[in-house]
C-alpha positions in Angstrom: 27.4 -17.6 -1.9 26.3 -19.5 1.3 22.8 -21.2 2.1 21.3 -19.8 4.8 18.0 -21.5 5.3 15.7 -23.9 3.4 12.2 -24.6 4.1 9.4 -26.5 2.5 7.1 -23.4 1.4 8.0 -21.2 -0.8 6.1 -18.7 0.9 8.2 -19.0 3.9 11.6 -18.4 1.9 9.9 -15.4 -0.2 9.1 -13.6 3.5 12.9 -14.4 4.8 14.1 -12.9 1.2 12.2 -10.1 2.0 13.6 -9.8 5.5 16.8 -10.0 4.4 16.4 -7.6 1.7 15.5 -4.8 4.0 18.3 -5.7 6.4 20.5 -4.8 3.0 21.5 -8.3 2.8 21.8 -9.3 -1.0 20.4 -12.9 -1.5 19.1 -15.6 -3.9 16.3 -18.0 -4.0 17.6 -21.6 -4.9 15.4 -24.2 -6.3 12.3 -21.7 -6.6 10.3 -24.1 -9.3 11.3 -27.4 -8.4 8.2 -28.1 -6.5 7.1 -29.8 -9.4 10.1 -32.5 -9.8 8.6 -33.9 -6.8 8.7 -37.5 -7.3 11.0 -37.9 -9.9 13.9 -36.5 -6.9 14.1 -36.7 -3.4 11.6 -34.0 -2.1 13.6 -32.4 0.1 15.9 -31.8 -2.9 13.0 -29.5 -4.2 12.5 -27.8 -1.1 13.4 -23.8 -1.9 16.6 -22.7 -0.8 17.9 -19.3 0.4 21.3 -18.0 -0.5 22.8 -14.7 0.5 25.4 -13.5 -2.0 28.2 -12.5 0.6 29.3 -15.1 3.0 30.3 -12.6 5.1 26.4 -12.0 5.5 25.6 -15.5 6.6 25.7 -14.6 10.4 23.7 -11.6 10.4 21.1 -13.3 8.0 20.9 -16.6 10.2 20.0 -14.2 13.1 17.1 -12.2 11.2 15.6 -15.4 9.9 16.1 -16.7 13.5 13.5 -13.8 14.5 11.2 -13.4 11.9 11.1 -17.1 12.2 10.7 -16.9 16.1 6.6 -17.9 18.1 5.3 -14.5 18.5 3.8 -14.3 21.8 0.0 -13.4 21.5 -1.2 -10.2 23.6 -3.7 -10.4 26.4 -7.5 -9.9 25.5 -8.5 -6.9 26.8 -12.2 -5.1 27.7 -13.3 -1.9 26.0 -13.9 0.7 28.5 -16.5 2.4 26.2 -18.6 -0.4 25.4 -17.7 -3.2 27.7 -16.6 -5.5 24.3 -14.1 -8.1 25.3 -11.9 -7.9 22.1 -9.0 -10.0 21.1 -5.0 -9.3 21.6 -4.1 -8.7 18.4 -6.0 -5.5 17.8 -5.4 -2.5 18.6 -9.0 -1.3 18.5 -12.3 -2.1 19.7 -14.2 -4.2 16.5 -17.2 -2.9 18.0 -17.5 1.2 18.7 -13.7 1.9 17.2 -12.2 2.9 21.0 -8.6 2.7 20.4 -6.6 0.0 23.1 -4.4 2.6 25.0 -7.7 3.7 26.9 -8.7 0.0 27.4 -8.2 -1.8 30.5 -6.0 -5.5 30.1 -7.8 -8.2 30.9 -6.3 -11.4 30.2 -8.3 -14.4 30.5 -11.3 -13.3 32.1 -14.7 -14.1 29.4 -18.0 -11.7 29.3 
């Protein structure tokens, strides 16, 4: 077994464990309910741990936590060219008369 990544929130290492999973890559979560032993160790002792089971795996799992873990870089807003709506990047449709974003013109920074 090698440790791959830790991370303070156990949410974070649940996603990654899921990541990896799909990728095929068997792996364990270390340190899982030691959250509440903070205080009585050193917290980052606590902090959850991910393990994958081969160390063979160790490479290719430190380069899918690398992206998943990567900034996503938000889309443009864009105008809806049925009802004029300026709508936000990260959807796909208007919020407002349900005109899908393929027929909408980009329009990045420019406000109503």
């Amino acid at each position: 077994m090698r440790k791959v990544h830790t991370a303070e929130s156990i949410i974070e290492i649940a996603h990654l464990r899921n990541v990896l999973e799909q990728a095929g890559i068997a792996c364990y979560v270390g340190n899982e309910r030691l959250g509440g032993a903070v205080g009585e160790i050193p917290f980052v002792e606590c902090w959850p741990e991910l393990w994958v089971l081969r160390n063979g795996d160790a490479l290719s799992a430190r380069g899918l936590i690398d992206t998943a873990r990567a900034a996503v870089v938000p889309s443009p807003d864009w105008i809806c060219r049925s009802c004029g709506e300026r709508v936000e990047g990260q959807f796909d449709a208007c919020w407002r008369c349900s005109t899908p974003g393929e027929i909408a013109v980009a329009a990045a920074g420019t406000d109503r």
